[in-house]
C-alpha positions as a Python dict, from the first residue, in 0.01 Angstrom:
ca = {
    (1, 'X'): (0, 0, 0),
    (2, 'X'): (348, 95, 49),
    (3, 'X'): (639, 19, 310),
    (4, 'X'): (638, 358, 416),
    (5, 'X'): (465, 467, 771),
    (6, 'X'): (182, 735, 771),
    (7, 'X'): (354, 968, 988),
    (8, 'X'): (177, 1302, 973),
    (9, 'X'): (-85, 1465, 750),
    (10, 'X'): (31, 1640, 470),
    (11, 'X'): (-43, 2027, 454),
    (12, 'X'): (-215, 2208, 152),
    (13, 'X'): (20, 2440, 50),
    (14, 'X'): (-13, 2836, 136),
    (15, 'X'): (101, 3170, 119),
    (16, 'X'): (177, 3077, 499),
    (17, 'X'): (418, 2772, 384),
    (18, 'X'): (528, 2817, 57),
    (19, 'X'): (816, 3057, 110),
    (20, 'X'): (956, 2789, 408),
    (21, 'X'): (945, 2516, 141),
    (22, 'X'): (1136, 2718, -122),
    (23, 'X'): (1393, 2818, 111),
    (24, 'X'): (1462, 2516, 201),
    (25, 'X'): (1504, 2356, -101),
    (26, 'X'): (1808, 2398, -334),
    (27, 'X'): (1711, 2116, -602),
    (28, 'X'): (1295, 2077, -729),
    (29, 'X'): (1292, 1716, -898),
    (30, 'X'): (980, 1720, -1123),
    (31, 'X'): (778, 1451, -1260),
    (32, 'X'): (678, 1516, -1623),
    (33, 'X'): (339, 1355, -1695),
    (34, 'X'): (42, 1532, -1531),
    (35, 'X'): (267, 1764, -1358),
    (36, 'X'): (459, 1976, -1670),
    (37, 'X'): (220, 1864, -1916),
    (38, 'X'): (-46, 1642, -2046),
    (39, 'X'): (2, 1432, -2318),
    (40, 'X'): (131, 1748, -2555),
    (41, 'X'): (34, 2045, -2431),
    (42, 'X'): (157, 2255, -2149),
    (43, 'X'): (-30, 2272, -1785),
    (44, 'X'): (-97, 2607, -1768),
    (45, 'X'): (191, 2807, -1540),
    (46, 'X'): (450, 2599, -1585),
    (47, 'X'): (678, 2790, -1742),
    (48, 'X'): (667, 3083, -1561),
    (49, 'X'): (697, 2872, -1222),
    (50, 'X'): (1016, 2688, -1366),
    (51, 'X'): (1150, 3019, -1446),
    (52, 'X'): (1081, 3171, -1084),
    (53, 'X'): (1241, 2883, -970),
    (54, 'X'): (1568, 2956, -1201),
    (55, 'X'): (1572, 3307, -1061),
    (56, 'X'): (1594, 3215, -711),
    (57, 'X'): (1905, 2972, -798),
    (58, 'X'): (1696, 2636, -757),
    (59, 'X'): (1854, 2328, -944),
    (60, 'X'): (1585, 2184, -1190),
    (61, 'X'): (1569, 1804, -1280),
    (62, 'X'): (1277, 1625, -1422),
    (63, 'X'): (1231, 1268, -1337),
    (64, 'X'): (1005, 1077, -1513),
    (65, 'X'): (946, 728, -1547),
    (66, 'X'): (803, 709, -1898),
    (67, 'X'): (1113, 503, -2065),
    (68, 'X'): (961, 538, -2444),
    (69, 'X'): (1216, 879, -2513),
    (70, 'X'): (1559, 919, -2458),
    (71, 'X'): (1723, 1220, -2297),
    (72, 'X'): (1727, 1393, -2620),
    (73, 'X'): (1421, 1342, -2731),
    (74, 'X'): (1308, 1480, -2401),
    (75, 'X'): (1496, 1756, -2448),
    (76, 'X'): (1304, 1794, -2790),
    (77, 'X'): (955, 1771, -2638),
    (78, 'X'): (1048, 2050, -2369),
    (79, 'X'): (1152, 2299, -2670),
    (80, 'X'): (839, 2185, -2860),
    (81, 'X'): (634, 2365, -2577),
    (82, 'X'): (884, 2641, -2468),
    (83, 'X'): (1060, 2552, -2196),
    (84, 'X'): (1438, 2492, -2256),
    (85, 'X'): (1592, 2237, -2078),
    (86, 'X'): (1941, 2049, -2070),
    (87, 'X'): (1973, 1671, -2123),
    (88, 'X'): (2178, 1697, -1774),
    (89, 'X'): (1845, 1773, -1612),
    (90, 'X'): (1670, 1484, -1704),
    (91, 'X'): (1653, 1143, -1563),
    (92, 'X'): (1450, 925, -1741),
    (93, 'X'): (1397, 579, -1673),
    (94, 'X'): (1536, 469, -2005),
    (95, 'X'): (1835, 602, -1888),
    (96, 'X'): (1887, 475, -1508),
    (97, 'X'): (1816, 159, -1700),
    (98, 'X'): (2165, 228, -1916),
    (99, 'X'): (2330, 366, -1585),
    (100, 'X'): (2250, 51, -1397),
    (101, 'X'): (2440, -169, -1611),
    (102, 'X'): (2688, 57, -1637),
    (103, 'X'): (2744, 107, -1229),
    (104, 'X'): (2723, -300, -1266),
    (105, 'X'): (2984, -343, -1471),
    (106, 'X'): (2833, -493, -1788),
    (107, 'X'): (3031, -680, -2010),
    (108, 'X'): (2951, -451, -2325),
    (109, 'X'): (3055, -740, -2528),
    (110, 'X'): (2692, -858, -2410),
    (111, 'X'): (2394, -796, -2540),
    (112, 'X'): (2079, -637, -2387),
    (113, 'X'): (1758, -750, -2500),
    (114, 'X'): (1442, -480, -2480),
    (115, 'X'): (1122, -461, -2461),
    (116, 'X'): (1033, -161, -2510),
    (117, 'X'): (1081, 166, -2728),
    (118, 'X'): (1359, 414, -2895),
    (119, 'X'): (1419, 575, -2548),
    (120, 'X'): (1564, 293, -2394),
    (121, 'X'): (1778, 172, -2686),
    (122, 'X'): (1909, 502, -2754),
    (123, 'X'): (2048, 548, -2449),
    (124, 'X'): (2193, 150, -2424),
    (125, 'X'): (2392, 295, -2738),
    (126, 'X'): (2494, 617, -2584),
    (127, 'X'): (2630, 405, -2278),
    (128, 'X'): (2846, 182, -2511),
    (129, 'X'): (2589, -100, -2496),
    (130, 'X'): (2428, -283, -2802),
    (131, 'X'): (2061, -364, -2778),
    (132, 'X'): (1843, -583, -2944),
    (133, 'X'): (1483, -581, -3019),
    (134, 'X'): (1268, -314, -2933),
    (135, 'X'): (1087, -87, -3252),
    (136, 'X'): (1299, -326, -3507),
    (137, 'X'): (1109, -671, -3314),
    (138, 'X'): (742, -484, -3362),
    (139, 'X'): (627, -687, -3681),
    (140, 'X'): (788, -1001, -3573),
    (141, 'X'): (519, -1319, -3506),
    (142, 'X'): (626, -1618, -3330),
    (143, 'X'): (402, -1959, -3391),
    (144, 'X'): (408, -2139, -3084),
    (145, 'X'): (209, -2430, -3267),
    (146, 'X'): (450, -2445, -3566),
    (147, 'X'): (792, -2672, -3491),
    (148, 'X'): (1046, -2419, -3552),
    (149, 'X'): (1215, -2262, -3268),
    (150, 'X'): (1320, -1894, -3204),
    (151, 'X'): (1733, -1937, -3171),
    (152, 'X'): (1815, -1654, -2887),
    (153, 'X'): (2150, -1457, -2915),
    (154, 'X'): (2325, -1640, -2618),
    (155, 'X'): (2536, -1330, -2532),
    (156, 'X'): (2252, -1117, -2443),
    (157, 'X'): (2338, -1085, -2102),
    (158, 'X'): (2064, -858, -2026),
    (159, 'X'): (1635, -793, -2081),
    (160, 'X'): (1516, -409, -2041),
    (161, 'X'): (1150, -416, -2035),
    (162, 'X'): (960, -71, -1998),
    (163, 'X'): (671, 73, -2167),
    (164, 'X'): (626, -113, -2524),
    (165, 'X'): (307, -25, -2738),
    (166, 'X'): (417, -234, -3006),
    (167, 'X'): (471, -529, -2760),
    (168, 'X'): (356, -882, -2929),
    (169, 'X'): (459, -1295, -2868),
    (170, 'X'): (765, -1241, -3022),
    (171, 'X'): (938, -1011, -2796),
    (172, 'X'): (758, -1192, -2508),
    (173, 'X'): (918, -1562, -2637),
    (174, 'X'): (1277, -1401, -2643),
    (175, 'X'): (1264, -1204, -2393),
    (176, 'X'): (1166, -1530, -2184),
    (177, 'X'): (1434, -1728, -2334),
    (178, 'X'): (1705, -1503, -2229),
    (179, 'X'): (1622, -1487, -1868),
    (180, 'X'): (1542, -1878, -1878),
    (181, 'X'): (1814, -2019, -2086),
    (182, 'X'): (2126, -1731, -2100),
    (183, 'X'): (2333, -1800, -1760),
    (184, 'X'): (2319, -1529, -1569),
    (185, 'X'): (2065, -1318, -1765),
    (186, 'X'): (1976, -973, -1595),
    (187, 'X'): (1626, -888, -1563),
    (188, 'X'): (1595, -492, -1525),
    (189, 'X'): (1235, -331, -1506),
    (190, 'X'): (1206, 74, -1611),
    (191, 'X'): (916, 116, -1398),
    (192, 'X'): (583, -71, -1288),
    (193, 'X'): (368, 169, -1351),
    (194, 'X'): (58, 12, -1418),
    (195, 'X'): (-112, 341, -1633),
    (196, 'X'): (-26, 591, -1821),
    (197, 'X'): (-181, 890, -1985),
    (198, 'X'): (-44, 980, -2251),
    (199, 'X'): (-367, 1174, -2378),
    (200, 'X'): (-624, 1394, -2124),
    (201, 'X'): (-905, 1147, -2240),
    (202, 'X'): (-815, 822, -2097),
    (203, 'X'): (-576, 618, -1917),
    (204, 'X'): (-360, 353, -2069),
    (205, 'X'): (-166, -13, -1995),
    (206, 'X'): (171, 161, -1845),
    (207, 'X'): (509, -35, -1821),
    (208, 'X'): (398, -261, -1560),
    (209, 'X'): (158, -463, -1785),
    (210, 'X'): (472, -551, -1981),
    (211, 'X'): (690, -622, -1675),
    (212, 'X'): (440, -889, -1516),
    (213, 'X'): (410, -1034, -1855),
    (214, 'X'): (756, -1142, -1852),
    (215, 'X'): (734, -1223, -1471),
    (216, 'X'): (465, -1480, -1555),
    (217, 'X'): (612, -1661, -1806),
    (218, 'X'): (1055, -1673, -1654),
    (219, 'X'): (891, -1665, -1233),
    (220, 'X'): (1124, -1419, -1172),
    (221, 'X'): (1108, -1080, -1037),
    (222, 'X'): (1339, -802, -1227),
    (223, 'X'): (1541, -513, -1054),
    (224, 'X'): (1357, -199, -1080),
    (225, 'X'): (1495, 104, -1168),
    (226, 'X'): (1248, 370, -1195),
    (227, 'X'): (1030, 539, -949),
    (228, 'X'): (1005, 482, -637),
    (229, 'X'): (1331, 243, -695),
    (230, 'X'): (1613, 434, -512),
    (231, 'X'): (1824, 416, -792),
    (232, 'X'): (1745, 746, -964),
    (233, 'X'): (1845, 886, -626),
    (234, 'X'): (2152, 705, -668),
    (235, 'X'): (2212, 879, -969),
    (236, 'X'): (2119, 1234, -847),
    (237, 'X'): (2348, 1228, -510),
    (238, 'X'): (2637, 1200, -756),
    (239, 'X'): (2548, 1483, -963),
    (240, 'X'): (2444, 1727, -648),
    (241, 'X'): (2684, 1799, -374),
    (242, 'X'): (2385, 1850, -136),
    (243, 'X'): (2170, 1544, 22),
    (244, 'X'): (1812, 1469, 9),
    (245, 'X'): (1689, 1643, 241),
    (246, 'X'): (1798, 1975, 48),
    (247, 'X'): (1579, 1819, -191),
    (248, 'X'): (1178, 1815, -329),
    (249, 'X'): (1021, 1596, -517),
    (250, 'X'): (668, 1726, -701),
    (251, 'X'): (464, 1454, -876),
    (252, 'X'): (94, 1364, -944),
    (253, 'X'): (164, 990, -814),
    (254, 'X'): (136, 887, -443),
    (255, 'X'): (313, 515, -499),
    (256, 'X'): (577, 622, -763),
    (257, 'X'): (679, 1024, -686),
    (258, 'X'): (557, 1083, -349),
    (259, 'X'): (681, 747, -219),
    (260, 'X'): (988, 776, -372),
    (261, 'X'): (1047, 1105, -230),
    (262, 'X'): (955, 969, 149),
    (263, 'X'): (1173, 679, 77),
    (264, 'X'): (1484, 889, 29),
    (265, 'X'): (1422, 1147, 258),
    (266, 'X'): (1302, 1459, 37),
    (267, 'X'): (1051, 1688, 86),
    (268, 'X'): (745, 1617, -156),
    (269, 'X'): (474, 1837, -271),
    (270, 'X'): (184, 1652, -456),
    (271, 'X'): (-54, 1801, -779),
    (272, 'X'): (-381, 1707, -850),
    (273, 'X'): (-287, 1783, -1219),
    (274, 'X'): (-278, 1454, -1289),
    (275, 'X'): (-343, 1118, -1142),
    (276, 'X'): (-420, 1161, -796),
    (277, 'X'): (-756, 1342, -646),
    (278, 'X'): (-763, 1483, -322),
    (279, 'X'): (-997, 1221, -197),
    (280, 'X'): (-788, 945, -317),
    (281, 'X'): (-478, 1177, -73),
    (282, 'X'): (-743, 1157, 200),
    (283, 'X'): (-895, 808, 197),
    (284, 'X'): (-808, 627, 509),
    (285, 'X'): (-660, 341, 357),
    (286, 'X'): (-363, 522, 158),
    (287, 'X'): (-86, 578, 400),
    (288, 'X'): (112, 748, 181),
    (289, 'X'): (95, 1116, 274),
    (290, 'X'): (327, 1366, 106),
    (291, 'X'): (476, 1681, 320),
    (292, 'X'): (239, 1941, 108),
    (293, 'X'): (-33, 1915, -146),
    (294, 'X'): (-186, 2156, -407),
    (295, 'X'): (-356, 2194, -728),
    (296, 'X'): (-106, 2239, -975),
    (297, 'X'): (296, 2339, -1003),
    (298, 'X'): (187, 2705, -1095),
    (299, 'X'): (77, 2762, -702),
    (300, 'X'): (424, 2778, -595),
    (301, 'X'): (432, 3082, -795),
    (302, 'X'): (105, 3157, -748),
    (303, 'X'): (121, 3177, -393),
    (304, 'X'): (438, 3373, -373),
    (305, 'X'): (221, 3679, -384),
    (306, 'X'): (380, 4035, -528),
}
């Protein structure tokens, strides 16, 4: 399941372990869905928790891999349910996708091709990059049967896929002749997350549908910059002056938070908010165990006591 070793059980967190974990932590990296909220509303206690956590000096940044929203309109969503937040403490996927081609030098006389939603070309733009596709490609059809070829802009020197839900042949067809046919085309990958939930009632296709779509038709594998990537850790050791393991990272997924936590050395604390059960933590064939596991965020306050 993943690449990193079962070492030790994780521990349920307590009123016996809680205040060792906050003190020895200066930055909490959150995930956002099914650990801050559910689709639009609030898990109750978060708000207060995040505010505790304020109080006591802790840095804040919420990492999420959902690619569909820009930094802004992140920022947006947190007011929309009380909680105010700065666009410096958010990393969304949408954006590590920008940064990468920005840490790799891209040409922004090139082109980046996405599939995907506003998120990710609003923050191409905000990096200096122009992108192509995305929301404006939604109502396009492509006929494979019907002799007359899509043209591809040869100076897109780059593909973005992430989480699409207007995704259809069209974007699939460029996207494939870009990476085929444009010499040295980058593939770059938000996330693979295979489901989302973007409502409480049922789980949807996440990025990763999108991003093996693409994979089957140019046989190539893309660089992935989302969770558990290293990359967004990249990103944060430049921003704090602290390392890792001054760091924990609190998400509902074992193979995207929790791994990427262990893979960079943090401290991770696990929910059952949202994706993961406690027997699914337990089963003997997952061998990825975080360092602490609990029912929601709100226990770290919770737990505190008076």
């Amino acid at each position: 399941m993943s690449s990193v070793k079962r070492t030790s059980e994780a521990q349920l967190l307590s009123s016996g372990n809680v205040h060792d974990l906050i003190d020895s932590v200066e930055a909490f990296l959150f995930d956002c869905d099914g650990v801050i909220w559910k689709a639009n509303k609030l898990i109750d206690g978060v708000a207060e928790t995040l505010e505790m956590l304020r109080s006591k000096g802790k840095k804040l940044v919420f990492v999420t891999n959902n690619s569909s929203k820009s930094r802004r309109q992140y920022v947006k969503k947190f007011q929309s349910l009380g909680i105010s937040v700065s666009e410096d403490e958010i990393l969304s996927s949408s954006f590590a996708a920008a940064m990468f081609l920005k840490v790799n030098n891209f040409s922004p006389e090139k082109k980046v091709y996405v599939i995907g939603e506003e998120g990710i070309v609003e923050e191409l733009q905000l990096a200096g990059f122009t992108g192509l596709g995305g929301p404006e490609d939604a109502k396009k059809t492509a006929d494979v049967y019907l002799d007359c070829p899509i043209q591809q802009d040869k100076s897109v020197g780059a593909v973005v896929v992430g989480l699409d839900r207007c995704i259809n042949y069209f974007k699939l067809q460029y996207a494939t002749l870009c990476i085929r046919e444009n010499a040295g085309c980058l593939f770059i990958a938000t996330n693979r997350d295979a489901v989302g939930h973007f409502t409480e009632s049922q789980a949807t296709p996440g990025a990763g549908c999108m991003v093996a779509a693409v994979c089957g038709s140019c046989e190539r594998e893309p660089v992935v910059v989302g969770k558990p990537s290293t990359f967004m850790m990249d990103c944060l050791l430049k921003k704090f002056e602290f390392g890792c393991s001054r760091m924990c990272m609190v998400g509902d997924r074992l193979d995207t938070d929790i791994l990427f936590g262990k893979s960079t050395g943090c401290k991770t604390l696990l929910v059952f908010s949202g994706v993961t059960t406690q027997s699914s933590l337990q089963d003997p064939s997952n061998d990825i165990q975080p360092d602490y596991y609990t029912a929601k965020v709100s226990d770290l306050l919770g737990l505190l006591g008076p």
